[in-house]
C-alpha positions in Angstrom: 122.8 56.2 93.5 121.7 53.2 91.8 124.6 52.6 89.6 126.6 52.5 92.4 124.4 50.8 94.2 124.5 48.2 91.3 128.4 47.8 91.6 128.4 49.3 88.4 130.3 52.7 89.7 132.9 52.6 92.2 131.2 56.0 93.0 127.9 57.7 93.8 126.4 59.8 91.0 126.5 62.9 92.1 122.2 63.5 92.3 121.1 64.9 95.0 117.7 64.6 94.3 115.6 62.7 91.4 112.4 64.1 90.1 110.1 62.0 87.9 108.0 64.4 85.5 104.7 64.0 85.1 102.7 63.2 81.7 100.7 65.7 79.9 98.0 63.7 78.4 95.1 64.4 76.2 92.2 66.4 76.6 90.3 63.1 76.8 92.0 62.2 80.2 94.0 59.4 78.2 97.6 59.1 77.1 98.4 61.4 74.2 99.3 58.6 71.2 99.4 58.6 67.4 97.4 55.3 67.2 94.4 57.0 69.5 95.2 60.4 67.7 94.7 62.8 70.6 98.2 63.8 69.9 99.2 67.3 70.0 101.1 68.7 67.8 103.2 71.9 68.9 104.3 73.6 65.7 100.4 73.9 65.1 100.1 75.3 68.5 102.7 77.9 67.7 101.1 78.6 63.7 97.7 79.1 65.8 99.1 82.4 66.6 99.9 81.8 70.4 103.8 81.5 69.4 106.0 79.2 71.4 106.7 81.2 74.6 103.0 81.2 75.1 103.0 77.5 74.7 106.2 77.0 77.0 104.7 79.4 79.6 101.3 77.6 79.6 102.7 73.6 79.5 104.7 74.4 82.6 101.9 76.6 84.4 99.6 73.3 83.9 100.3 72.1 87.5 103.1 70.1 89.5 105.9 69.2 87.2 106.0 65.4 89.5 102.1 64.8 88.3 100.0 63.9 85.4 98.3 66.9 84.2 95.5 67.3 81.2 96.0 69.5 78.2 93.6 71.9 77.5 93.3 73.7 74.2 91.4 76.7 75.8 93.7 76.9 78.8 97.0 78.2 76.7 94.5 81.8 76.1 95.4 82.6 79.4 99.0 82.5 79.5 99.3 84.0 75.9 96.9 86.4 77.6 99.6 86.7 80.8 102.2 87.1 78.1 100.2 89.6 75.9 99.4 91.9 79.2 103.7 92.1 80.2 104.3 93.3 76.8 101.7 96.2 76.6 103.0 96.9 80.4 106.5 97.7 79.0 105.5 99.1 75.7 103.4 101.6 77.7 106.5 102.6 79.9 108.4 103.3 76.8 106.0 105.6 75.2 105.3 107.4 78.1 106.6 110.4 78.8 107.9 108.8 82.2 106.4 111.7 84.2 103.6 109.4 86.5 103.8 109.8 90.1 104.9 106.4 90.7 104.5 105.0 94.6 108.4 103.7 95.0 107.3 101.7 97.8 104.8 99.7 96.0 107.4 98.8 93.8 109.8 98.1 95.9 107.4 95.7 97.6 105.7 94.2 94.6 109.1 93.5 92.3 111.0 92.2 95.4 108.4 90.0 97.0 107.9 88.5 93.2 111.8 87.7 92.8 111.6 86.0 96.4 109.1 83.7 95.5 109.8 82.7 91.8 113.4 82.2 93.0 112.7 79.9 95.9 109.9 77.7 93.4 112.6 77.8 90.4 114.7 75.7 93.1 112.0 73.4 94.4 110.9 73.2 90.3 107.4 74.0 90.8 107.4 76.0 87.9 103.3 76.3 88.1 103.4 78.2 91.6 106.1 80.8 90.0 104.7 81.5 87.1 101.2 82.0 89.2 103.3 84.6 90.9 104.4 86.2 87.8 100.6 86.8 87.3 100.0 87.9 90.4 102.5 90.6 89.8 101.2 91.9 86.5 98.7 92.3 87.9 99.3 94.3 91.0 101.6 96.5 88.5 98.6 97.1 86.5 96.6 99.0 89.1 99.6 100.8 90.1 100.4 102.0 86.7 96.9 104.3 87.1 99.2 106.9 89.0 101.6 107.5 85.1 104.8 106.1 84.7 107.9 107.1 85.9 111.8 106.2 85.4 111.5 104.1 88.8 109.2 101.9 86.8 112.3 101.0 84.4 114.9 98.7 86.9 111.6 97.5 88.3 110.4 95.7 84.7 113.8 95.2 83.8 113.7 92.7 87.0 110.1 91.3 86.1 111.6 90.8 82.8 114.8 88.7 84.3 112.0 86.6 85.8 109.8 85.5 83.4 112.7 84.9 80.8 112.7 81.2 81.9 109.3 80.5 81.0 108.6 83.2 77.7 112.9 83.8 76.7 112.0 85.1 73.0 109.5 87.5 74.6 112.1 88.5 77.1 115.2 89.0 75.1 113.1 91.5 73.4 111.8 93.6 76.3 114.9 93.2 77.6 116.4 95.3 74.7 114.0 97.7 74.9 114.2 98.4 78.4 118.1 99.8 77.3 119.6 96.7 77.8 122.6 96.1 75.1 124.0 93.1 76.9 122.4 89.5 76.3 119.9 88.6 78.7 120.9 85.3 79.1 124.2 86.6 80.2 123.2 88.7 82.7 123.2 87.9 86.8 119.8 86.8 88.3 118.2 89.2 90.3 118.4 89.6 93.7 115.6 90.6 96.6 116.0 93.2 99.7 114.1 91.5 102.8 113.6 95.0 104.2 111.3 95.7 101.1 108.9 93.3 101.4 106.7 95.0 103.5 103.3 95.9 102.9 101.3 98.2 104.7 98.3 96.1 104.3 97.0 92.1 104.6 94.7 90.1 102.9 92.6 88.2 104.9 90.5 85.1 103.9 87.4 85.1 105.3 85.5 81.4 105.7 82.0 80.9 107.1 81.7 76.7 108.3 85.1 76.5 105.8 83.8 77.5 103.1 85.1 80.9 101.5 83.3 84.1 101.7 85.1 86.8 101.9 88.2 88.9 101.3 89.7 91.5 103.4 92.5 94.0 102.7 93.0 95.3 106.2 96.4 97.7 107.5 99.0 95.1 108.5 98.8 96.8 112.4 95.3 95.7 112.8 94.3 93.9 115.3 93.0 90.1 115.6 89.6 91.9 117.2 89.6 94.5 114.5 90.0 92.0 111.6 87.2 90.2 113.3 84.9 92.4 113.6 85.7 93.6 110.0 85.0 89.9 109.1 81.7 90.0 111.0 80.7 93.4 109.1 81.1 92.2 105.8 78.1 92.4 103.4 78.3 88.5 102.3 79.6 87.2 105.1 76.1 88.1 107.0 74.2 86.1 104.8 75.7 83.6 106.1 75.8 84.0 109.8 72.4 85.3 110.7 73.1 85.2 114.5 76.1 85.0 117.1 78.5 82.8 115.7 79.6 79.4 117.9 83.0 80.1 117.2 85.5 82.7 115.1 89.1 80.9 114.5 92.1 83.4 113.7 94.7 82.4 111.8 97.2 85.8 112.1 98.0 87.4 109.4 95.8 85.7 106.7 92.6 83.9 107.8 89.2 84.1 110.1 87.1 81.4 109.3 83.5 81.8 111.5 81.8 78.2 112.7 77.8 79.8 112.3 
Protein backbone atom coordinates (compact mmCIF):
# COMPACT_ATOMS: atom_id res chain seq x y z
CA UNK A 1 0.00 0.00 0.00
CA UNK A 2 2.59 2.35 -0.90
CA UNK A 3 0.63 5.08 -2.35
CA UNK A 4 -1.15 5.24 0.69
CA UNK A 5 1.56 4.86 2.52
CA UNK A 6 3.03 7.91 0.62
CA UNK A 7 -0.07 10.12 1.60
CA UNK A 8 -0.76 10.04 -1.91
CA UNK A 9 -4.26 8.03 -1.39
CA UNK A 10 -6.54 8.56 1.37
CA UNK A 11 -6.99 4.72 0.87
CA UNK A 12 -5.18 1.41 0.53
CA UNK A 13 -4.89 -0.03 -2.90
CA UNK A 14 -6.70 -2.87 -2.81
CA UNK A 15 -3.47 -5.61 -3.44
CA UNK A 16 -3.38 -8.19 -1.47
CA UNK A 17 -0.37 -9.51 -2.62
CA UNK A 18 2.51 -8.12 -5.05
CA UNK A 19 4.57 -10.43 -7.20
CA UNK A 20 7.74 -9.27 -8.96
CA UNK A 21 8.25 -11.50 -12.21
CA UNK A 22 11.30 -12.71 -13.01
CA UNK A 23 13.48 -12.00 -16.24
CA UNK A 24 13.92 -14.45 -19.05
CA UNK A 25 17.34 -13.78 -20.20
CA UNK A 26 19.46 -15.11 -22.89
CA UNK A 27 20.83 -18.36 -23.59
CA UNK A 28 24.18 -16.80 -22.63
CA UNK A 29 23.03 -16.35 -18.98
CA UNK A 30 23.01 -12.42 -19.67
CA UNK A 31 20.23 -9.90 -20.06
CA UNK A 32 18.42 -10.28 -23.39
CA UNK A 33 19.35 -6.66 -25.18
CA UNK A 34 19.37 -5.34 -28.77
CA UNK A 35 22.86 -3.76 -28.22
CA UNK A 36 24.41 -7.43 -27.09
CA UNK A 37 21.97 -9.08 -29.68
CA UNK A 38 20.95 -12.12 -27.78
CA UNK A 39 17.46 -10.84 -28.21
CA UNK A 40 14.71 -13.12 -29.03
CA UNK A 41 12.52 -12.46 -31.26
CA UNK A 42 8.97 -14.24 -30.84
CA UNK A 43 7.25 -13.87 -34.25
CA UNK A 44 10.35 -15.99 -35.51
CA UNK A 45 9.71 -18.45 -32.71
CA UNK A 46 6.18 -18.79 -33.89
CA UNK A 47 7.28 -18.79 -38.07
CA UNK A 48 9.75 -21.74 -36.79
CA UNK A 49 6.79 -23.86 -36.84
CA UNK A 50 6.30 -24.21 -32.97
CA UNK A 51 3.24 -21.57 -33.24
CA UNK A 52 2.50 -19.37 -30.31
CA UNK A 53 0.71 -21.60 -27.86
CA UNK A 54 3.80 -23.68 -27.89
CA UNK A 55 5.80 -20.65 -27.13
CA UNK A 56 3.30 -19.44 -24.33
CA UNK A 57 3.16 -22.96 -22.90
CA UNK A 58 6.99 -23.31 -22.86
CA UNK A 59 7.96 -19.40 -21.48
CA UNK A 60 5.69 -20.02 -18.51
CA UNK A 61 6.78 -23.82 -17.95
CA UNK A 62 10.55 -22.29 -17.73
CA UNK A 63 10.43 -22.17 -13.83
CA UNK A 64 9.04 -19.83 -10.94
CA UNK A 65 7.33 -16.86 -12.36
CA UNK A 66 9.20 -14.61 -9.03
CA UNK A 67 12.92 -15.81 -10.63
CA UNK A 68 15.22 -15.28 -13.36
CA UNK A 69 15.11 -18.12 -15.69
CA UNK A 70 17.38 -18.82 -19.06
CA UNK A 71 15.86 -19.22 -22.46
CA UNK A 72 16.59 -22.20 -24.23
CA UNK A 73 16.05 -22.65 -27.93
CA UNK A 74 15.93 -26.53 -27.63
CA UNK A 75 13.71 -26.49 -24.54
CA UNK A 76 10.38 -25.04 -26.33
CA UNK A 77 10.56 -28.93 -28.44
CA UNK A 78 9.20 -30.24 -25.46
CA UNK A 79 6.17 -28.31 -24.80
CA UNK A 80 5.34 -28.06 -28.56
CA UNK A 81 5.91 -31.82 -28.08
CA UNK A 82 3.40 -31.74 -24.77
CA UNK A 83 1.11 -29.79 -27.02
CA UNK A 84 1.48 -32.01 -30.17
CA UNK A 85 0.76 -35.33 -27.90
CA UNK A 86 -3.01 -33.60 -26.33
CA UNK A 87 -4.01 -33.06 -29.77
CA UNK A 88 -3.39 -36.57 -31.22
CA UNK A 89 -5.01 -37.80 -27.70
CA UNK A 90 -8.27 -36.10 -28.80
CA UNK A 91 -8.15 -36.61 -32.41
CA UNK A 92 -7.77 -40.31 -31.66
CA UNK A 93 -10.97 -40.21 -29.38
CA UNK A 94 -12.87 -38.73 -32.32
CA UNK A 95 -12.05 -41.19 -34.80
CA UNK A 96 -12.52 -43.97 -32.74
CA UNK A 97 -15.34 -45.90 -32.78
CA UNK A 98 -15.68 -45.11 -28.89
CA UNK A 99 -16.12 -48.86 -28.15
CA UNK A 100 -12.60 -49.28 -25.69
CA UNK A 101 -13.13 -50.74 -22.39
CA UNK A 102 -12.26 -47.70 -20.63
CA UNK A 103 -11.27 -48.10 -16.65
CA UNK A 104 -13.89 -45.17 -15.31
CA UNK A 105 -11.96 -45.10 -12.15
CA UNK A 106 -8.68 -44.28 -13.67
CA UNK A 107 -10.27 -41.43 -15.04
CA UNK A 108 -12.01 -40.37 -12.53
CA UNK A 109 -8.78 -40.37 -10.56
CA UNK A 110 -6.41 -39.03 -13.18
CA UNK A 111 -8.76 -35.93 -14.59
CA UNK A 112 -9.82 -34.94 -10.99
CA UNK A 113 -6.52 -35.15 -9.23
CA UNK A 114 -5.14 -32.96 -12.41
CA UNK A 115 -7.91 -30.12 -11.97
CA UNK A 116 -6.96 -30.15 -8.04
CA UNK A 117 -3.64 -29.32 -8.57
CA UNK A 118 -3.49 -26.97 -11.66
CA UNK A 119 -6.25 -25.04 -9.86
CA UNK A 120 -4.58 -24.59 -6.47
CA UNK A 121 -0.94 -23.56 -8.61
CA UNK A 122 -3.11 -21.10 -11.04
CA UNK A 123 -3.82 -19.38 -7.57
CA UNK A 124 -0.42 -19.39 -6.08
CA UNK A 125 0.86 -18.45 -10.02
CA UNK A 126 3.32 -21.10 -10.26
CA UNK A 127 2.38 -21.65 -13.59
CA UNK A 128 5.65 -24.08 -14.14
CA UNK A 129 4.32 -26.71 -11.42
CA UNK A 130 0.73 -26.80 -13.35
CA UNK A 131 1.65 -27.09 -16.43
CA UNK A 132 4.23 -30.08 -15.20
CA UNK A 133 1.00 -31.50 -14.04
CA UNK A 134 -0.67 -31.13 -17.26
CA UNK A 135 2.26 -33.45 -18.48
CA UNK A 136 1.96 -35.64 -16.03
CA UNK A 137 -1.58 -36.27 -17.05
CA UNK A 138 -1.06 -36.87 -20.73
CA UNK A 139 0.75 -38.99 -19.86
CA UNK A 140 -0.95 -41.25 -17.47
CA UNK A 141 -3.94 -40.91 -20.16
CA UNK A 142 -1.75 -42.27 -22.74
CA UNK A 143 -1.17 -45.74 -21.18
CA UNK A 144 -4.71 -45.84 -20.28
CA UNK A 145 -5.88 -45.29 -23.73
CA UNK A 146 -4.23 -49.02 -24.59
CA UNK A 147 -7.64 -50.49 -23.25
CA UNK A 148 -9.82 -48.34 -26.73
CA UNK A 149 -11.67 -45.48 -26.20
CA UNK A 150 -14.87 -45.06 -24.90
CA UNK A 151 -17.69 -42.13 -24.53
CA UNK A 152 -16.39 -41.81 -20.74
CA UNK A 153 -13.23 -40.53 -22.34
CA UNK A 154 -15.17 -37.39 -23.86
CA UNK A 155 -16.28 -35.13 -20.40
CA UNK A 156 -12.89 -36.40 -19.25
CA UNK A 157 -10.73 -34.36 -22.24
CA UNK A 158 -13.26 -31.92 -22.36
CA UNK A 159 -11.99 -31.12 -18.67
CA UNK A 160 -8.15 -31.63 -19.59
CA UNK A 161 -9.01 -29.31 -22.30
CA UNK A 162 -10.57 -26.49 -19.77
CA UNK A 163 -7.15 -26.79 -18.16
CA UNK A 164 -4.61 -26.30 -20.43
CA UNK A 165 -6.56 -23.41 -22.23
CA UNK A 166 -4.63 -20.90 -20.02
CA UNK A 167 -1.40 -21.81 -21.19
CA UNK A 168 -2.16 -23.19 -25.20
CA UNK A 169 -6.03 -21.10 -25.69
CA UNK A 170 -5.83 -21.32 -29.70
CA UNK A 171 -5.08 -25.05 -29.30
CA UNK A 172 -7.98 -25.32 -26.92
CA UNK A 173 -10.65 -23.40 -28.45
CA UNK A 174 -10.19 -25.85 -31.13
CA UNK A 175 -10.35 -29.16 -29.24
CA UNK A 176 -12.81 -27.70 -27.43
CA UNK A 177 -15.06 -27.57 -30.55
CA UNK A 178 -14.41 -30.76 -31.49
CA UNK A 179 -15.12 -32.37 -28.44
CA UNK A 180 -19.13 -31.04 -29.22
CA UNK A 181 -18.66 -28.04 -27.64
CA UNK A 182 -20.80 -25.05 -29.55
CA UNK A 183 -20.35 -22.57 -26.72
CA UNK A 184 -17.07 -20.38 -26.41
CA UNK A 185 -14.61 -21.81 -24.30
CA UNK A 186 -13.63 -18.84 -22.68
CA UNK A 187 -17.11 -18.49 -21.59
CA UNK A 188 -17.63 -21.53 -20.05
CA UNK A 189 -17.36 -22.31 -15.91
CA UNK A 190 -13.92 -23.73 -14.73
CA UNK A 191 -14.02 -27.11 -13.81
CA UNK A 192 -14.54 -28.41 -10.63
CA UNK A 193 -12.84 -31.69 -8.69
CA UNK A 194 -14.72 -34.53 -6.48
CA UNK A 195 -12.36 -35.28 -3.39
CA UNK A 196 -13.89 -38.74 -3.15
CA UNK A 197 -12.24 -39.39 -6.68
CA UNK A 198 -8.92 -38.92 -5.95
CA UNK A 199 -8.10 -42.09 -4.89
CA UNK A 200 -5.73 -44.37 -6.23
CA UNK A 201 -5.37 -47.87 -5.48
CA UNK A 202 -1.64 -47.68 -5.68
CA UNK A 203 1.54 -45.36 -4.38
CA UNK A 204 4.68 -44.40 -5.73
CA UNK A 205 7.41 -44.70 -3.61
CA UNK A 206 10.88 -43.04 -3.86
CA UNK A 207 13.40 -45.17 -3.05
CA UNK A 208 16.99 -43.39 -1.83
CA UNK A 209 20.14 -45.27 -0.88
CA UNK A 210 22.62 -42.61 1.48
CA UNK A 211 20.01 -39.81 -0.23
CA UNK A 212 20.61 -40.36 -3.36
CA UNK A 213 17.76 -41.80 -5.70
CA UNK A 214 17.55 -45.32 -6.73
CA UNK A 215 14.59 -46.51 -7.11
CA UNK A 216 10.84 -46.40 -7.80
CA UNK A 217 8.05 -48.30 -6.41
CA UNK A 218 4.41 -48.55 -7.49
CA UNK A 219 3.15 -50.45 -4.41
CA UNK A 220 -1.09 -51.03 -3.47
CA UNK A 221 -1.95 -47.93 -1.37
CA UNK A 222 -2.81 -50.70 1.75
CA UNK A 223 0.68 -51.78 2.02
CA UNK A 224 2.40 -51.73 4.69
CA UNK A 225 5.51 -49.52 5.94
CA UNK A 226 7.34 -53.33 6.37
CA UNK A 227 6.03 -54.43 3.10
CA UNK A 228 7.18 -51.28 1.13
CA UNK A 229 10.39 -51.91 2.95
CA UNK A 230 11.17 -55.00 2.18
CA UNK A 231 9.99 -54.31 -1.45
CA UNK A 232 12.60 -51.41 -1.30
CA UNK A 233 15.25 -53.91 0.02
CA UNK A 234 14.33 -56.35 -3.00
CA UNK A 235 14.82 -54.12 -5.67
CA UNK A 236 17.31 -55.07 -8.38
CA UNK A 237 19.33 -51.55 -8.22
CA UNK A 238 18.85 -50.77 -5.05
CA UNK A 239 21.19 -54.00 -4.06
CA UNK A 240 23.96 -52.68 -5.76
CA UNK A 241 23.96 -50.36 -3.53
CA UNK A 242 23.51 -51.84 -0.16
CA UNK A 243 25.64 -54.93 -0.27
CA UNK A 244 24.92 -55.79 3.49
CA UNK A 245 22.40 -54.99 6.43
CA UNK A 246 21.62 -51.49 6.10
CA UNK A 247 22.47 -49.05 9.37
CA UNK A 248 19.31 -47.54 9.05
CA UNK A 249 15.81 -47.57 6.65
CA UNK A 250 13.84 -44.10 7.15
CA UNK A 251 10.03 -44.17 6.05
CA UNK A 252 8.43 -41.39 5.01
CA UNK A 253 4.53 -42.83 4.62
CA UNK A 254 3.08 -42.77 1.68
CA UNK A 255 6.01 -41.64 -0.65
CA UNK A 256 9.59 -42.28 0.44
CA UNK A 257 12.20 -44.96 2.05
CA UNK A 258 15.46 -43.77 1.84
CA UNK A 259 18.20 -46.69 3.22
CA UNK A 260 21.51 -45.20 5.21
CA UNK A 261 23.98 -48.41 3.74
Amino acid sequence: HVFCELGLTDFAEPVKKLVYHGLIQAEDGRKMSKSLGNVVDPLEVINAGYGADALRTFELFLGPINENSSWNSRGIAGGYRFLNRLWTLVQEFDDSDKTGTSDTQKLDTIINSTTKKVTDDIHRLSFNTAIAALMECVNDLYKLKVAGYSEDWRPHLKTLVQLVQPFAPHMAAELWQQLGETSQLDFAAWPAWDNAKIVSDSLLIIVQVNGKLRAKLEVAADASEEQIKDLALADANVQKFVPAEPKKIIYVKGKLVNIVA
